[in-house]
Every structure is written in C-alpha cells, then in structure tokens.
C-alpha positions in Angstrom: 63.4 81.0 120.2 66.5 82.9 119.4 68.6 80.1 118.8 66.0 79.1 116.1 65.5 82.7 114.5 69.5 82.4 114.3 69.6 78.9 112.2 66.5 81.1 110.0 69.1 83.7 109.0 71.3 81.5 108.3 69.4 79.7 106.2 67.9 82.9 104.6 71.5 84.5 103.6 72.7 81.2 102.3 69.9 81.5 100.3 70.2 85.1 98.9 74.1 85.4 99.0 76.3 84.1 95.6 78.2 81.3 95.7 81.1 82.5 95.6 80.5 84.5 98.9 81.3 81.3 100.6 84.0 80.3 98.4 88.2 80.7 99.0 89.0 83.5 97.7 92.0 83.3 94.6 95.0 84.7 96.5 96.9 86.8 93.9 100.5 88.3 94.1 100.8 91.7 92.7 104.1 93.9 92.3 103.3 97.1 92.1 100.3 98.8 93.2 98.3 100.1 90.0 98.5 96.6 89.0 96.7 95.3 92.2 93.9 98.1 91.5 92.9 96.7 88.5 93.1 93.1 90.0 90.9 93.7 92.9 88.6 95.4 89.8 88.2 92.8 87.7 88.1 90.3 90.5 86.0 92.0 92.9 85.2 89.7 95.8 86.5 87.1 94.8 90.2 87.7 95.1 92.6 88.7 98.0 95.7 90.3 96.5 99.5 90.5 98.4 101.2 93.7 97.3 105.0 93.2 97.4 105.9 97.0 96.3 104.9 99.0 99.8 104.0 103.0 99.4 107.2 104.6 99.3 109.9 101.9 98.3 111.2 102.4 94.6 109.3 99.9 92.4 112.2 99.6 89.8 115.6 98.4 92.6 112.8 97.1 95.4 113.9 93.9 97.0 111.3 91.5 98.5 111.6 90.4 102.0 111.8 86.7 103.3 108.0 87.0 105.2 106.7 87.9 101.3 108.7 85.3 99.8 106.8 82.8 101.9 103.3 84.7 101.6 103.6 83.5 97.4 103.5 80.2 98.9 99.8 80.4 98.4 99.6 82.5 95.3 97.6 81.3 92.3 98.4 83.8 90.4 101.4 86.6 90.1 100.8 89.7 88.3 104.2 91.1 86.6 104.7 94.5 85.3 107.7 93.5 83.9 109.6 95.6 86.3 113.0 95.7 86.9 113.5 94.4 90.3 110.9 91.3 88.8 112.9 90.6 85.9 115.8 90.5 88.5 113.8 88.2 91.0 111.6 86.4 88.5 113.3 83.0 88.9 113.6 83.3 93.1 109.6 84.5 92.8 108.9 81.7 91.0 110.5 79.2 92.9 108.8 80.4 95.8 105.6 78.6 94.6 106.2 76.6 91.2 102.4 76.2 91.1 102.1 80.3 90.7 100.8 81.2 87.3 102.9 84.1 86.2 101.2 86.8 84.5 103.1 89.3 82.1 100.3 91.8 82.2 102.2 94.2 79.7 102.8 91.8 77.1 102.2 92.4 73.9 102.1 96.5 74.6 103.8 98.4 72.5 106.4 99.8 74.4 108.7 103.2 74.4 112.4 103.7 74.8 113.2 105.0 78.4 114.9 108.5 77.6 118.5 109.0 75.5 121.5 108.2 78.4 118.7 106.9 81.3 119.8 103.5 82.7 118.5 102.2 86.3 121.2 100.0 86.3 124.1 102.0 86.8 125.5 103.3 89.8 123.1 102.4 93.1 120.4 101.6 91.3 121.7 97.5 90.8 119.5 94.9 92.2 121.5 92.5 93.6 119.7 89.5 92.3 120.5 90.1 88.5 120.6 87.0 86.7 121.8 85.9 83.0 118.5 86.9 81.6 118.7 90.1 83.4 121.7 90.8 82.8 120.9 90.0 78.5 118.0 92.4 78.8 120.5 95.2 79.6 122.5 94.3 76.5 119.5 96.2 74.8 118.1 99.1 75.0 115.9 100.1 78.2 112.5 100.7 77.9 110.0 102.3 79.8 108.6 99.9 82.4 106.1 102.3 83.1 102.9 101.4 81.2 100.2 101.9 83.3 100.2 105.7 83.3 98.3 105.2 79.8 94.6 104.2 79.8 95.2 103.1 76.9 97.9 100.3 77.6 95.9 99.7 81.3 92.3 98.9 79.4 94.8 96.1 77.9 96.1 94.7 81.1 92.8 94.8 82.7 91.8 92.3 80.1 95.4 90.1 80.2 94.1 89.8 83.8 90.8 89.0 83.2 91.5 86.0 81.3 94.2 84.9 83.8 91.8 85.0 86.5 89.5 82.9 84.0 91.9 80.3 83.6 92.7 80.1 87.8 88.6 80.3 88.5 87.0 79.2 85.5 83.5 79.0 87.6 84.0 82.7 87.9 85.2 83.7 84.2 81.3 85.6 83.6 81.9 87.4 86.6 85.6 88.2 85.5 84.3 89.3 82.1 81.2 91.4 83.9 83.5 93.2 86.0 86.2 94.0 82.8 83.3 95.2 81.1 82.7 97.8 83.8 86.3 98.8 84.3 86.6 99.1 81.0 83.7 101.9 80.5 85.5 103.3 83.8 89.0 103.7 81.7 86.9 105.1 78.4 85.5 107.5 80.3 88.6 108.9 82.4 90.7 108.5 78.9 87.7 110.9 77.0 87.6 113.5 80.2 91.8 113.4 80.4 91.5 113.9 76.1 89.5 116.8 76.7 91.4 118.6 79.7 94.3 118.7 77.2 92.5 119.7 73.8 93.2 123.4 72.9 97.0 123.4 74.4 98.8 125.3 71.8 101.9 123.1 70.0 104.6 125.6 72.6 103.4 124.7 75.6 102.7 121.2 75.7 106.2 120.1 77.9 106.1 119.4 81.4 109.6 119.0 83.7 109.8 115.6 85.3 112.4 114.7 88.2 111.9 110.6 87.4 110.7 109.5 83.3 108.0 108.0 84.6 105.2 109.6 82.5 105.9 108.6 79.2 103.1 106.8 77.9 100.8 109.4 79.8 102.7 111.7 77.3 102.1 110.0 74.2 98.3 109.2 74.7 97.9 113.5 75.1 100.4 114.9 72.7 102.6 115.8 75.6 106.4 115.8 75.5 108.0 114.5 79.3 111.4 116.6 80.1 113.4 114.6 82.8 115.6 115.9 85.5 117.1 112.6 86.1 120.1 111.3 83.9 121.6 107.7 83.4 119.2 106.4 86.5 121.1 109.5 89.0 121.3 112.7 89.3 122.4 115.2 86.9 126.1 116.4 86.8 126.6 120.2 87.2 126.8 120.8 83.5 123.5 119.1 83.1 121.8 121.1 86.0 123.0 124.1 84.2 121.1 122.9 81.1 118.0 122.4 82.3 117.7 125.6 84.2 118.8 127.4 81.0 115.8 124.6 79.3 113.2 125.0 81.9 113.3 129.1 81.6 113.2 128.9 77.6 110.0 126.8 78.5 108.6 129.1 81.4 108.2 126.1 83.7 105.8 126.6 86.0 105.9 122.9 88.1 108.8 120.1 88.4 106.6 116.8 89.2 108.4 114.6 91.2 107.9 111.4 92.9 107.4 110.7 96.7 110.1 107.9 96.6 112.8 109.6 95.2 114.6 112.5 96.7 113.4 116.1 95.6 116.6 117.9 96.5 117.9 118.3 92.9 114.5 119.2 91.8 113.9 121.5 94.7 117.3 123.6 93.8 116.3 123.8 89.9 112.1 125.0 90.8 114.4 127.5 93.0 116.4 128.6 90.2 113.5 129.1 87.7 111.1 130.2 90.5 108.8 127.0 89.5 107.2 124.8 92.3 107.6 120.7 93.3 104.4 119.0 92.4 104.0 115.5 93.4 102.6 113.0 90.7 103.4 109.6 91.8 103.1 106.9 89.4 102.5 104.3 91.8 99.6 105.9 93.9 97.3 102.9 95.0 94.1 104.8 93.4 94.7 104.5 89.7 91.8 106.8 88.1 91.6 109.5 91.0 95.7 109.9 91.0 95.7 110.1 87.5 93.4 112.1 87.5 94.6 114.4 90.3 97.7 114.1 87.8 96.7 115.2 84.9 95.2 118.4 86.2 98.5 118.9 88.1 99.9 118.8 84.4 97.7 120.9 82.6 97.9 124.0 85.0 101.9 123.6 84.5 100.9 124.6 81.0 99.3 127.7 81.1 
C-alpha cells in the first residue's frame, strides 16, 4: 500500500511541478559577486552559478585557482564585469571551455574615468597574467570598473543577462523576461527610496571620504562627489596624508568608508586625526539591494 501511495506522489508532483523543475540546470560562471546576484535573479531556478571572486579576495588583482579553472569546464555562460583581473585572464578563462559564451555585462554603459593619478596597475597591484590586449587597455586611461554600485547601470546588466540566458535556454526566455521584469521594479524602487534618502542635502555637504574609488557611479546617480584616500592603486605618500587630513577637516568628515579587503590602517590613522570613524561599505557584498542599501544610509549620516 505504501509503495503504491509513493508511485501516486510521484505521479501527482510530476504533474503540478514546471518543467523545468526536472530540467539541468544552466551552469553559469560569474566573477564577482553582485553580478552573480542578479544572475540567480533573473534566472531563478533554473541556473546554478560558480562564483570565482570569494568574500574577501580583491576583485580587481584576484587570480583564479586551477580547481576553478576546471569547474568553467561546464559553464554555458561567463558573466564578465570587465574587471581587471578578467581582462588579464580573459583568454586563459576562455580557453578553459571554448564553448563558454562570454558575457560583457557592462557593455555599452557609459563609463567614468577612475580618479586623476589612480592606477591598479602599478606597484603590487600587477596581475601576472597581463596579455597584449591588457597591457593596450593601460595605454588609455583607466576607468572605473565599478558599475554596479548604480541602479541605474545594474537595471542594464540585469537585462544584458537576461537575453544571454535567452540565447543559452531559449525554452526558458518567458521565464528570463518574467523574472527581469520583477528585478527590474525591485531596482526602480530601491533607486526612488535611495533618490529620496539624499533629496534636501544642501550643495556643502554632499562629499563623503572613501579609502578605495569604488563608489563612483553610486556618486553620480545622487549628486554626490566620492573623496579617495587611495592614490595611484597604493597608499598615499606623507605629503598626501597631510592633504587630506587638512581636506577632510575643511569638510567636517564625520565617516571614512572603507572596504573589508583592503587594509584600513591608512584610513584608521587619518579618522584618528580628524576624529571621524571607519565605516565599512563594501562594494562587493553578495546582497546587492540590502548592502546598498545599508550603504547608502551609511553615506547619508556622514553628511549631516
């Protein structure tokens, strides 16, 4: 009797459940974690995604080990920031699994210049897998890899991953564009809340001191102006330390945001100096809308 109430269930959730609850799931290669939330957004169930970029590491000098080489051997699809260390490793990524789509989910963005004298690829900051093209992009000038940190520019790489996931699982592509449509009213809604949490900041106080210029874009999208710490991809010399304490008391700073996989002693001795305290904003948090969130208020008390 059991055994036939069993083979009834069965029966009974093949009925109910989707099709694709009993499909393979697409396996999808992400980079950096932001990236991977909007993935497992728009594709929902019906995509497993391999994060290469663990919590912690530095996204823009990060070098992939062999075990994660091998795991892209079953990627459909790679989702590229445009990242530094992926620019660096595109080719070796790529020849991991020549079958891979590669997705440039900030393409056609319209991007910003990383600040004056800021270069990650000067002293330790290097990858050691630079290629020709790489080493051609630095021929130009740097610019901000960053684009998530906007709603703005994320509502547009939700989309460029939509239609990849389309094209990979075109039995899917209503379900791809259902769940866009839904993270998209997610992102109008956060950008409207984040629009109004800023609205009324008088013109004077609308800086905020950053250790790493990662929070550009963030910047731009809420009339905010992003004063970095760092210098030339390092730490500052003396003479610029002494500037921006003299720069960060003219501005009354109240908060120096820095980022979890960077080091916070230069920061720690300048909050010291202008009696200001560290405030962790990672760019990279594996919760987009709650960190950026969580962010944006962090930002907003600075400028009281």
């Amino acid at each position: 009797m059991k055994k036939y109430l069993a083979i009834f269930i069965l029966v009974l959730v093949a009925c109910v459940a989707p099709a694709w609850a009993f499909a393979a799931k697409v396996q999808v290669a992400v980079g950096v974690a932001p990236v991977a939330y909007f993935a497992k957004k728009v594709g929902g169930e019906l995509i497993q995604t391999t994060l290469l970029v663990p919590a912690g590491a530095d996204a823009h000098t990060y070098e992939p080990k062999p075990s994660q080489m091998r795991s892209l051997s079953g990627a459909a699809l790679y989702l590229s920031a445009g990242l530094e260390f992926e620019e660096a490793w595109e080719a070796r990524l790529k020849s991991a699994n020549p079958k891979m789509l590669w997705v440039e989910t900030d393409a056609g963005l319209h991007k910003l210049p990383m600040p004056e004298g800021h270069d990650h690829h000067d002293k330790g900051h290097k990858p050691k897998a630079v290629n020709a093209a790489h080493a051609a992009h630095d021929a130009h000038d740097e610019m901000d890899p960053h684009v998530w940190v906007s709603p703005a520019q994320a509502r547009k790489m939700s989309a460029t991953i939509a239609e990849a996931l389309a094209k990979a699982d075109p039995a899917h592509a209503k379900v791809y564009a259902a769940n866009l449509a839904a993270l998209e009213k997610e992102i109008d809604a956060l950008d409207a809340e984040l629009k109004a949490l800023f609205a009324g900041v008088p013109a004077q106080k609308r800086s905020f001191l950053v250790f790493h210029p990662a929070w550009g874009y963030f910047a731009r999208d809420y009339g905010l102006t992003q004063t970095s710490i760092e210098f030339e991809g390092k730490e500052p010399s003396p003479k610029r330390l002494a500037a921006i304490v003299v720069l960060a008391k003219a501005q009354g700073a109240r908060a120096i945001f820095v980022q979890p996989q960077m080091s916070q002693r230069t920061a720690g001795v300048i909050a010291k100096a202008v009696g200001a305290k560290l405030v962790v904003a990672d760019p990279l948090a594996e919760d987009w809308a709650a960190n950026l969130r969580q962010v944006a208020k962090g930002f907003r008390e600075a400028l009281q």
